[in-house]
C-alpha positions as CSV (number, residue, x, y, z in Angstrom):
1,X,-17.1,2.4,-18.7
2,X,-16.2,2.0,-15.0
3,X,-15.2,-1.4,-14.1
4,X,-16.8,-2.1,-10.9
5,X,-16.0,-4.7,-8.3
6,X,-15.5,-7.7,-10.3
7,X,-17.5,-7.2,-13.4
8,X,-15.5,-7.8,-16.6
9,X,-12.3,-9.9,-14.9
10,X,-11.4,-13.4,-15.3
11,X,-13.5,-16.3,-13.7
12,X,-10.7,-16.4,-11.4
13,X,-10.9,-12.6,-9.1
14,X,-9.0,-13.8,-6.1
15,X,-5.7,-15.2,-7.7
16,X,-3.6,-15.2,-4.3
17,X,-3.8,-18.0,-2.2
18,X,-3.9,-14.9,0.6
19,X,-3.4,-10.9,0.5
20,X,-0.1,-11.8,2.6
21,X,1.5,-13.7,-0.9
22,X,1.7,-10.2,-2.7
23,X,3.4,-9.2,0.5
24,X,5.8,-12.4,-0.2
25,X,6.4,-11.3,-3.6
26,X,7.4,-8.1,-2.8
27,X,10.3,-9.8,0.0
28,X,11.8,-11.6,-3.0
29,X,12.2,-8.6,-5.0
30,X,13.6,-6.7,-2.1
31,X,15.5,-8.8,0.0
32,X,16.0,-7.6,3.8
33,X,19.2,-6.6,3.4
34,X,18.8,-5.1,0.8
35,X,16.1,-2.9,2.6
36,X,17.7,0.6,3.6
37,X,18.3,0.8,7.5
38,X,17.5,4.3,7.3
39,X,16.6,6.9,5.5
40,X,20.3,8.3,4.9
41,X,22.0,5.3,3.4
42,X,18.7,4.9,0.9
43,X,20.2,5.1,-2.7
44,X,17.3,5.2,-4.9
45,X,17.4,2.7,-8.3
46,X,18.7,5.1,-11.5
47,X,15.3,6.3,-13.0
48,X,17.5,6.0,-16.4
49,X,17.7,2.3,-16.0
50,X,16.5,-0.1,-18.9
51,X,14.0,-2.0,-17.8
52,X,16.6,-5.0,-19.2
53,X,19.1,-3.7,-16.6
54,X,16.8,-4.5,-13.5
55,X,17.0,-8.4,-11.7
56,X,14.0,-10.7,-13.4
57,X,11.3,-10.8,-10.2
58,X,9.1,-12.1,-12.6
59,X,10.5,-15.0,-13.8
60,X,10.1,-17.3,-10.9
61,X,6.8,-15.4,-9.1
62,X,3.8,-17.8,-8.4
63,X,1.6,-18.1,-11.1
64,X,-1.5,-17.0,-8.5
65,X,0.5,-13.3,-8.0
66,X,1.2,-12.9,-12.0
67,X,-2.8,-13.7,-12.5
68,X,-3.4,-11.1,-9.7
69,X,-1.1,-8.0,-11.5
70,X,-2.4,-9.1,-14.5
71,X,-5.7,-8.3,-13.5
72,X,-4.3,-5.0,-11.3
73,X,-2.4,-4.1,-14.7
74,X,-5.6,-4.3,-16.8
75,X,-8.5,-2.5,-14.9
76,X,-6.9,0.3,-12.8
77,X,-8.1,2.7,-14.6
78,X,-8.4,6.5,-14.1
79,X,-11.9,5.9,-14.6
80,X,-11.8,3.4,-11.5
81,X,-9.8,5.2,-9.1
82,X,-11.8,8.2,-9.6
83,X,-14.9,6.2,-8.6
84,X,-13.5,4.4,-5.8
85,X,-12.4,7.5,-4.4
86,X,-15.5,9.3,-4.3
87,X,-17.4,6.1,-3.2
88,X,-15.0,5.2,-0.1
89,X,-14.5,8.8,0.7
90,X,-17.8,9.2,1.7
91,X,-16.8,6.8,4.4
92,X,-20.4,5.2,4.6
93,X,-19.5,1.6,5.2
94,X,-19.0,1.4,9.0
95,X,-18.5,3.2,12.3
96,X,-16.1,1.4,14.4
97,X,-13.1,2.8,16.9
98,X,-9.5,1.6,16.2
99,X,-9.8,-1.7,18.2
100,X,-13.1,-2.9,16.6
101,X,-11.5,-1.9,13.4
102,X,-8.2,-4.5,13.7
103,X,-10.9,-7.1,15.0
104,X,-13.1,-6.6,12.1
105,X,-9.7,-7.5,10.2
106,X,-8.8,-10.2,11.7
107,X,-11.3,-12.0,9.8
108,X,-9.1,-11.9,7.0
109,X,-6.8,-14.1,8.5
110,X,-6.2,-17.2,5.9
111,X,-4.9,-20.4,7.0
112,X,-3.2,-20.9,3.7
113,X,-0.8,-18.1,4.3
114,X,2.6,-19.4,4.8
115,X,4.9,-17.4,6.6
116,X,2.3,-17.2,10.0
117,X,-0.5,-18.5,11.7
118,X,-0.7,-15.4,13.7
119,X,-3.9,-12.8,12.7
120,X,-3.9,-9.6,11.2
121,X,-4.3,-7.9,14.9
122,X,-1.2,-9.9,15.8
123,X,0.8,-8.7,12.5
124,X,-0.1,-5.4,13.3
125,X,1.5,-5.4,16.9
126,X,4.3,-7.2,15.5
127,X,4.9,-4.1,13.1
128,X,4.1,-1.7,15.8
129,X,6.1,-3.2,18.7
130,X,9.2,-3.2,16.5
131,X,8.9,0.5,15.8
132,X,8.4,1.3,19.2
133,X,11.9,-0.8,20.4
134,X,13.2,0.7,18.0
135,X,12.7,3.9,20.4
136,X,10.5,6.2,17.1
137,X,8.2,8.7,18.2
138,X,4.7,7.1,19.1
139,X,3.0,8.7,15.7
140,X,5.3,6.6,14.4
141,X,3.9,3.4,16.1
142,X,0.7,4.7,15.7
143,X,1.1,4.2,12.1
144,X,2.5,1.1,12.5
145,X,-0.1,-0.2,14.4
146,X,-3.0,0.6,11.4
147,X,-0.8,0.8,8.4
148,X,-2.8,-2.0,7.3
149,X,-6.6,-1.1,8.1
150,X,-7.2,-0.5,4.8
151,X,-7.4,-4.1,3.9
152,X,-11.3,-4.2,5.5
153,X,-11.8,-3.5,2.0
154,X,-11.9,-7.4,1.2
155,X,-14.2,-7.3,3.5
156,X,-16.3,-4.7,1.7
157,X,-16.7,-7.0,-1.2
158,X,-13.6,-5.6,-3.2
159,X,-11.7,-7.8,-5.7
160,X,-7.9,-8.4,-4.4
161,X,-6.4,-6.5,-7.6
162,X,-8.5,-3.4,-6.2
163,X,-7.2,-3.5,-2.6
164,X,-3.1,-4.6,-2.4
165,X,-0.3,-4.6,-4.9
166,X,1.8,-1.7,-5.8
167,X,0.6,1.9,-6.1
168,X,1.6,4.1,-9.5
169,X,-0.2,7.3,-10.6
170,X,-3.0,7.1,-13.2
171,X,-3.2,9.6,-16.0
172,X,0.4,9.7,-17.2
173,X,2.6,7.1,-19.0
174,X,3.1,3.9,-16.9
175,X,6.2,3.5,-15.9
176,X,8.9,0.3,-16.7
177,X,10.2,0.4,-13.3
178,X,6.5,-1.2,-12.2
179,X,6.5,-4.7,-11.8
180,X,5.0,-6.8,-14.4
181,X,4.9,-3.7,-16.3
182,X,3.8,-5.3,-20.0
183,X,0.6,-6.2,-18.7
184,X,-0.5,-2.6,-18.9
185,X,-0.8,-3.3,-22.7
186,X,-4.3,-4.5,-21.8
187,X,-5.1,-1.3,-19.5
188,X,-7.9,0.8,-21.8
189,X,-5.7,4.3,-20.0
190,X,-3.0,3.2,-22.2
191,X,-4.8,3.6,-25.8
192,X,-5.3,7.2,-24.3
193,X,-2.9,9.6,-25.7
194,X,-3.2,12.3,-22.9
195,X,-1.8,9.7,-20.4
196,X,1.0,8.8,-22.9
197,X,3.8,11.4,-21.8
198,X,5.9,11.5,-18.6
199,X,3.3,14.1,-16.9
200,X,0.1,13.1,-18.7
201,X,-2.1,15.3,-17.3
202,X,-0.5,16.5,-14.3
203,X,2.2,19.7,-14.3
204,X,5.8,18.8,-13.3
205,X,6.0,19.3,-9.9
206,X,2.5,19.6,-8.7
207,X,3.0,17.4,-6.4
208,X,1.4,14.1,-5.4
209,X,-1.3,15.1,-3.7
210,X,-2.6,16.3,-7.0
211,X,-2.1,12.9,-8.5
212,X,-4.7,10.2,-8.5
213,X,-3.1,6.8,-7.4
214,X,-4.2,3.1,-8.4
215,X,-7.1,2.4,-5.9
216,X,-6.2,0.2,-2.7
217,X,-5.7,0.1,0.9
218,X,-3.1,2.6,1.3
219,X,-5.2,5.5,-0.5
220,X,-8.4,4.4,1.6
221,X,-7.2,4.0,5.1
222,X,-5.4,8.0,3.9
223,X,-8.7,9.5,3.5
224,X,-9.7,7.6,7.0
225,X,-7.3,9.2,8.7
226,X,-6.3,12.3,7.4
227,X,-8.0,14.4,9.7
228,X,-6.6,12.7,12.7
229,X,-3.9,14.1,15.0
230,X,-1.3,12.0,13.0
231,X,1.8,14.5,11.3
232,X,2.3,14.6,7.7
233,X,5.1,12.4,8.0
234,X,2.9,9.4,9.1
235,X,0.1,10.7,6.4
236,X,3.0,9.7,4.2
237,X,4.0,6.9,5.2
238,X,0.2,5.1,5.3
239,X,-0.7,6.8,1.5
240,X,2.3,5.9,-0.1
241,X,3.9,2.5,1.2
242,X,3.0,0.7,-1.9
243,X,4.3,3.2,-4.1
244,X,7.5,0.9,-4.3
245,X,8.1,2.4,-8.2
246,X,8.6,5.7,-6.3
247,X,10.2,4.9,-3.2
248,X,12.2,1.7,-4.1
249,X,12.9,2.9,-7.9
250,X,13.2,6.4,-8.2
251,X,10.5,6.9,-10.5
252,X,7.9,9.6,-10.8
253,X,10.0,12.2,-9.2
254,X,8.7,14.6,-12.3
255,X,5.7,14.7,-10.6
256,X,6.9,15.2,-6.3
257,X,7.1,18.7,-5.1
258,X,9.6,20.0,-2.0
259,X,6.7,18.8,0.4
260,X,6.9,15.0,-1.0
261,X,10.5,15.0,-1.6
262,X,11.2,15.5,2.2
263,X,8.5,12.7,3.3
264,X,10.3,10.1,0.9
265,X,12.5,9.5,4.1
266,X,9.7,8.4,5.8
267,X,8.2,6.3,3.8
268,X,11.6,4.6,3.1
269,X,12.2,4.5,7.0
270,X,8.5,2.9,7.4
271,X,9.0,0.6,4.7
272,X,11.1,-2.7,6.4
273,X,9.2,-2.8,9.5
274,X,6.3,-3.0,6.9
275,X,7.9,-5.6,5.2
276,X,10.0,-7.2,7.9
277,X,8.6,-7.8,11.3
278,X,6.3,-10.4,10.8
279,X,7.4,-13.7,12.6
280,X,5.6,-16.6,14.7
281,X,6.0,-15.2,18.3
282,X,2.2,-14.3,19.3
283,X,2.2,-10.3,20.9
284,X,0.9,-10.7,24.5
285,X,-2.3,-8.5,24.0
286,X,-3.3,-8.3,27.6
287,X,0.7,-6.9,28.8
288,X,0.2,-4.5,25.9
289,X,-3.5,-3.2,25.2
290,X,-3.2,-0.2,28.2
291,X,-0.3,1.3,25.9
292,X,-2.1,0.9,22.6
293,X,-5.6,2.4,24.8
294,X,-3.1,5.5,25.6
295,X,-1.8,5.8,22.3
296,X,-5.1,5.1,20.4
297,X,-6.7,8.0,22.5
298,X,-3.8,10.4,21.5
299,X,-4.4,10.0,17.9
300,X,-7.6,8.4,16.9
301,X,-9.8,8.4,20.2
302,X,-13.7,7.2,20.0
303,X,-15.2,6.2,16.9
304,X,-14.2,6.2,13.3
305,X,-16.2,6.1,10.1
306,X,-14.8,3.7,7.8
């Protein structure tokens, strides 16, 4: 049986204190400089590893983030991300352009979050403005700008555990190097012997593309945008930013072919501004909203079914 929004889950089905704590969680087990500075000093975690061998995140995480993997561990399903996929592909929920989208976000913005009292717009341009001083190529800002978009799913009544956290495939054996791993005992897909070797029931090397991912933002806001006038390389970096077991740990490279093995780099190049660049200085919208116009109209002009 499908689970379905938040039927069957604890009492409980927003653990975080805000969508920005799993973001938190995620600095503590990658600290910045431990994040690579570019794609060619990256040095991937031995896949090999005993799960032993890796530094305890867990131990000290907030109580609020272990509730929320527990529940991220336990329902995403095959099942579910099938169904999700084929409900938010249809792309039915909305018709908004860029800018209407990023407002629409920032009513996520949670005065509980710690680290800013900026909005989601404003974290956005943080990420964005970063990339672009960083003198990349304006797809690459462009993804910067609505790497996040795919959190209006909150706002589509989706439980937490369904929108952020980290990405793995579905289908094949889970894999220790996920975080908070154990808590997959509880998922029905792993009482399913197909799923229970290192391909499941994918062919080594079909590449990702053939792989069902956990459901969240990064998969929706792919199917948004894939269309677009956005390269593969950004395509990349917006589907597979939470896939931190591949990109961070090595994992799952049974299951890449030659087309995802040369996009790791950008995903691993995207992944510290996504990480890093949020901070308390407020982006002057006015000084910077003709650029964004220019560059919105370049890639994803006029409106945009959500």
């Amino acid at each position: 049986m499908v689970q379905h929004g938040t039927e069957n889950t604890d009492p409980n089905p927003k653990p975080l204190e805000s969508l920005d704590e799993w973001e938190d969680h995620l600095k503590d087990r990658y600290p910045e400089g431990e994040a690579p500075g570019s794609a060619k000093d990256f040095k991937a975690t031995d896949p090999n590893k005993k799960r032993e061998e890796f530094r305890d995140y867990e131990k000290d995480a907030r109580p609020t983030v272990r509730e929320f993997y527990r529940l991220n561990h336990t329902y995403q399903t095959l099942e579910f991300a099938r169904a999700k996929r084929e409900d938010f592909t249809r792309r039915n929920r909305r018709e908004m352009t860029i800018w209407e989208a990023m407002e629409f976000l920032n009513t996520l913005v949670d005065d509980s979050d710690p680290d800013t009292d900026l909005s989601q717009l404003d974290h956005l341009l943080q990420t964005s403005e970063q990339i672009r001083r960083d003198g990349h190529p304006r797809w690459f800002v462009m993804t910067g700008l609505i790497h996040d978009l795919g959190k209006i799913l909150c706002l589509f009544d989706e439980p937490q555990w369904a929108v952020v956290g980290d990405t793995f495939p579905l289908g094949c054996r889970f894999s220790d190097t996920i975080v908070f791993a154990p808590f997959f005992d509880a998922n029905p897909d792993s009482k399913v012997d197909e799923y229970q070797s290192e391909n499941g029931i994918y062919e080594e090397g079909c590449g990702l593309d053939q792989v069902t991912m956990s459901w969240g933002h990064d998969e929706y806001l792919y199917h948004v945008v894939k269309d677009s006038n956005l390269p593969d390389s950004a395509l990349y970096m917006i589907r597979y930013h939470s896939f931190y077991p591949w990109h961070r740990e090595g994992a799952y490279m049974n299951l890449t072919n030659e087309k995802d093995r040369e996009n790791l780099k950008w995903v691993q190049a995207f992944n510290p501004y996504d990480l890093y660049t949020k901070s308390h200085e407020q982006p002057n919208l006015k000084e910077l909203k003709p650029y964004y116009d220019d560059l919105i109209n370049e890639f994803l002009p006029g409106k945009i079914r959500f």
